[in-house]
C-alpha positions in Angstrom: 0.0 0.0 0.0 1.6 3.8 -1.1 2.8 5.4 1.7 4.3 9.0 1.7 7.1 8.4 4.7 7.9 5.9 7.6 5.4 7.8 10.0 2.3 7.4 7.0 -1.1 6.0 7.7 -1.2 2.8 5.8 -4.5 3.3 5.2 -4.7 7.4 4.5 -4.0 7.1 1.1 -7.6 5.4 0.3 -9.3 8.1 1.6 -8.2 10.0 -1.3 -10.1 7.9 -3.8 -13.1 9.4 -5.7 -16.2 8.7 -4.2 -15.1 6.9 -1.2 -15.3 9.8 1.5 -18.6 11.1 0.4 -19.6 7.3 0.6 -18.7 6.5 4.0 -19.7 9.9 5.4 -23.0 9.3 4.1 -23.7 6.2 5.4 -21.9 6.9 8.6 -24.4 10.0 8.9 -27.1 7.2 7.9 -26.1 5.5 11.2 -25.5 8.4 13.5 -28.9 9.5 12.4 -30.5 6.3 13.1 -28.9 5.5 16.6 -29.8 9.9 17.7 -33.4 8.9 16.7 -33.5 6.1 19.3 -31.0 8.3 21.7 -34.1 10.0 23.5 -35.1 5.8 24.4 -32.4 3.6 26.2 -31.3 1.3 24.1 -31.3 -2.7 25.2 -29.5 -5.5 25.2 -32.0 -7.6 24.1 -31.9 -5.3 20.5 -28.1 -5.5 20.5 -28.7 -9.4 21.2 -31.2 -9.6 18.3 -29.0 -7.6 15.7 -25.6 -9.9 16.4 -28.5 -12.6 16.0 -29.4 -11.2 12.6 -26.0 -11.0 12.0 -25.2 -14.5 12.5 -28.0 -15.6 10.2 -26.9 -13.7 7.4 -23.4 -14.3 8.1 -24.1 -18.3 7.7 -26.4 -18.0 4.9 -23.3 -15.7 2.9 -21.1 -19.0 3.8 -23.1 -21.5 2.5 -25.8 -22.2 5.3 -29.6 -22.9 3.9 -31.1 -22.6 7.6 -33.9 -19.1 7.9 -33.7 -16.9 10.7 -36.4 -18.9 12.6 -34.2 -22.1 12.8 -31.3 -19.9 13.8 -33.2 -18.3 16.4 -34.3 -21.5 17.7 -31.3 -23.4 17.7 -32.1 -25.7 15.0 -30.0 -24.7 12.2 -27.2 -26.1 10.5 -23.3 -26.5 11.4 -22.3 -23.4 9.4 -25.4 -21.4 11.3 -24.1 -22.7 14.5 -20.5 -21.7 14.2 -21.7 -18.1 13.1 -24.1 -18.3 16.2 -20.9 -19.6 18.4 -18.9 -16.5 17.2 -21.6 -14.0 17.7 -22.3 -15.0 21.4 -18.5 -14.2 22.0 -17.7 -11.2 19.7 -18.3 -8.1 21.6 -16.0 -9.5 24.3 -13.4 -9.7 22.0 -13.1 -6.1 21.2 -10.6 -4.8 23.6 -8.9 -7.7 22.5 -8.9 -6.6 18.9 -7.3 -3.3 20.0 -4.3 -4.8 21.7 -3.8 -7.8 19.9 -5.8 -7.8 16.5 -3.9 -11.6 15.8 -5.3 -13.1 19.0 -8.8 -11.6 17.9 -8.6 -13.6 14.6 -7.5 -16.9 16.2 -9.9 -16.7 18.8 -12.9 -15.9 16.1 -11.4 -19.2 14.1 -11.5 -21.4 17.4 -15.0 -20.6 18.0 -16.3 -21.1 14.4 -14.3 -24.0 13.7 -14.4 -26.1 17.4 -15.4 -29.9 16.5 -15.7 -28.8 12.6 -11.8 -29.0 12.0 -8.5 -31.0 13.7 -7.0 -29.1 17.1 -3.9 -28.6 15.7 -5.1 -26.1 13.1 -7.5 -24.1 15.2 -6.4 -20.4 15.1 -3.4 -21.5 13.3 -3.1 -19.6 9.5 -2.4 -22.1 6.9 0.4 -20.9 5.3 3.4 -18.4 5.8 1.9 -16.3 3.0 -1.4 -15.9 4.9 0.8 -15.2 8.5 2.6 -12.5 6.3 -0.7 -11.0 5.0 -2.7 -11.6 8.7 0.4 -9.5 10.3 0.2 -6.7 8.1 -3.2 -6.1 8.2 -3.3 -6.4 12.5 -0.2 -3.9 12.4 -2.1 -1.8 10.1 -5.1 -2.0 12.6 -2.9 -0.7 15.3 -1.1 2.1 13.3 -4.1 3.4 11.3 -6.3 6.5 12.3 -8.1 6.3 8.8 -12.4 6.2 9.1 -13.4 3.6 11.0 -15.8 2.6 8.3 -12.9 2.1 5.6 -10.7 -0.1 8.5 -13.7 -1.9 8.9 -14.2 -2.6 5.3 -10.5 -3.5 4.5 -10.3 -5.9 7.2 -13.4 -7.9 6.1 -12.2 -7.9 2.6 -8.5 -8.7 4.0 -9.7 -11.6 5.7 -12.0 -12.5 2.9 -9.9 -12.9 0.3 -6.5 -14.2 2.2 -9.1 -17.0 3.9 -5.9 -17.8 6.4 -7.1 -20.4 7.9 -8.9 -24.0 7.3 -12.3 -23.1 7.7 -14.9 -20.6 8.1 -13.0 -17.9 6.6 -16.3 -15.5 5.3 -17.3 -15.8 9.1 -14.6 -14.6 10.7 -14.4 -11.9 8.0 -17.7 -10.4 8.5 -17.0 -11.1 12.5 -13.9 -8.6 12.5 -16.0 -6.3 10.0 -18.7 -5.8 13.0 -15.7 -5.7 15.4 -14.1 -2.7 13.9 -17.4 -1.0 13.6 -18.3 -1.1 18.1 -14.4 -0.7 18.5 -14.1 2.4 16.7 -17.2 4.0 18.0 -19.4 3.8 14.6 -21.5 1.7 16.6 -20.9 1.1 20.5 -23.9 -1.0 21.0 -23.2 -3.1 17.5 -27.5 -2.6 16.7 -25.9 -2.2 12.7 -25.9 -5.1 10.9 -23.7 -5.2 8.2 -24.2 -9.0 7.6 -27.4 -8.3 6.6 -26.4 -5.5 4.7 -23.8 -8.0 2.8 -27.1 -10.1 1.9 -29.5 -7.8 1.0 -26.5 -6.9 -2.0 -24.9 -10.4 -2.4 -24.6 -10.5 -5.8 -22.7 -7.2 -5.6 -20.7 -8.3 -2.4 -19.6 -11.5 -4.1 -18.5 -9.8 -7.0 -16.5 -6.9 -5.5 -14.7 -9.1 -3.1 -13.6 -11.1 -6.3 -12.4 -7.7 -7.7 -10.7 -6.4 -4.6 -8.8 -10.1 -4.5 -8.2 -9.9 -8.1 -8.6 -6.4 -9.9 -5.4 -4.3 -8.1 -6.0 -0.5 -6.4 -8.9 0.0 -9.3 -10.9 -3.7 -7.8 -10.2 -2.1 -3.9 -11.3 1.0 -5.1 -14.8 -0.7 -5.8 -15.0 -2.5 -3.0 -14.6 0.7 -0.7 -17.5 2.4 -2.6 -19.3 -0.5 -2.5 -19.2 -1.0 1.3 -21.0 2.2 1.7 -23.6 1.3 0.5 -23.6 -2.3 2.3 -22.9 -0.2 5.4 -26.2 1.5 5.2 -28.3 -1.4 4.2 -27.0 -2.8 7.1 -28.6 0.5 8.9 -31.4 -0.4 8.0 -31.5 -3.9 8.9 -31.2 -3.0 12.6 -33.9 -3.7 15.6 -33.9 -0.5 16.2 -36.0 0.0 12.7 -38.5 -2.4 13.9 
């Protein structure tokens, strides 16, 4: 990634890309709007319960899973729903984790996806020394970056997305560290956006511009950014807050 000294923000030079500020600041403003609407009414956890629930669903159903919210919700789904459930009962405790250690963060999300799915020996483990290369980077870019919280978030899904560093479950973990960034950062304290859902609701278009940002140089990450915008505030919308 261009950088314009040894002091740079690995990520600064992306907010310079057409489009891409006006995109997150728009759907950031579609958040803030949405959570100062509901600020005059405390907040619960049983709606930030409900939206990492939401999450989970859509989360499984982008990896593969054919369970509906209902089953989900009930307990009843499938292996790939239950890891995403597994990992969304445990992800809001991981975020001061994330800020000291954003490695740890990543093998702890694999080790709860992937418990009883895949052999001990390669839980939380990256399976290769290209992927460990590519996983350091991006959690040493984490720790050095003061870029919008909305692009870290979006380069870290894709990151994780694309590398898929370890043996299973990749996508989950992704869209896990996605949601993490967002509470971390402050987009979203009480993590009532769900940008799973938001992933869904455009999954032709997610699928697609995580092929291009894996694939398609600056111009295919370039895409990807304005993309998650949008994603970003169909996740808004998907919130229990909207009910």
């Amino acid at each position: 990634m261009p950088e314009t000294g040894p002091a740079a923000d690995p990520l600064a030079w992306l907010s310079s890309l057409e489009g891409v500020p006006s995109g997150f600041t728009a759907a950031r403003d579609g958040v803030d709007a949405m959570l100062r609407d509901r600020g005059m009414r405390r907040t619960t956890p049983e709606q930030t319960a409900e939206s990492l629930l939401r999450g989970a669903h859509a989360s499984a159903v982008l990896e593969g899973s054919g369970a509906d919210l209902d089953a989900v919700r009930n307990g009843t789904a499938d292996e790939i729903a239950q890891a995403a459930l597994r990992v969304s009962a445990e992800l809001l405790s991981l975020v001061p984790v994330l800020a000291r250690s954003p490695l740890q963060a990543f093998a702890r999300l694999h080790v709860l996806a992937a418990t009883g799915v895949v052999d001990d020996d390669r839980l939380g483990r990256p399976l290769s020394e290209v992927a460990a290369e590519r996983m350091g980077t991006l959690a040493t870019t984490l720790l050095a970056t003061a870029a919008p919280a909305m692009l870290v978030a979006a380069v870290s899904h894709a990151e994780l997305a694309v590398v898929e560093p370890f043996a299973s479950h990749n996508g989950i973990i992704a869209r896990a560290v996605e949601r993490l960034v967002l509470v971390a950062r402050g987009v979203d304290p009480a993590s009532l956006v769900v940008p799973e859902a938001g992933h869904l609701a455009l999954r032709r278009e997610y699928e697609s511009n995580l092929r291009g940002y894996r694939d398609g140089g600056q111009a295919g990450m370039h895409a990807w950014l304005l993309y998650a915008g949008e994603a970003f505030a169909r996740g808004a919308e998907a919130s229990p807050l909207r009910d």
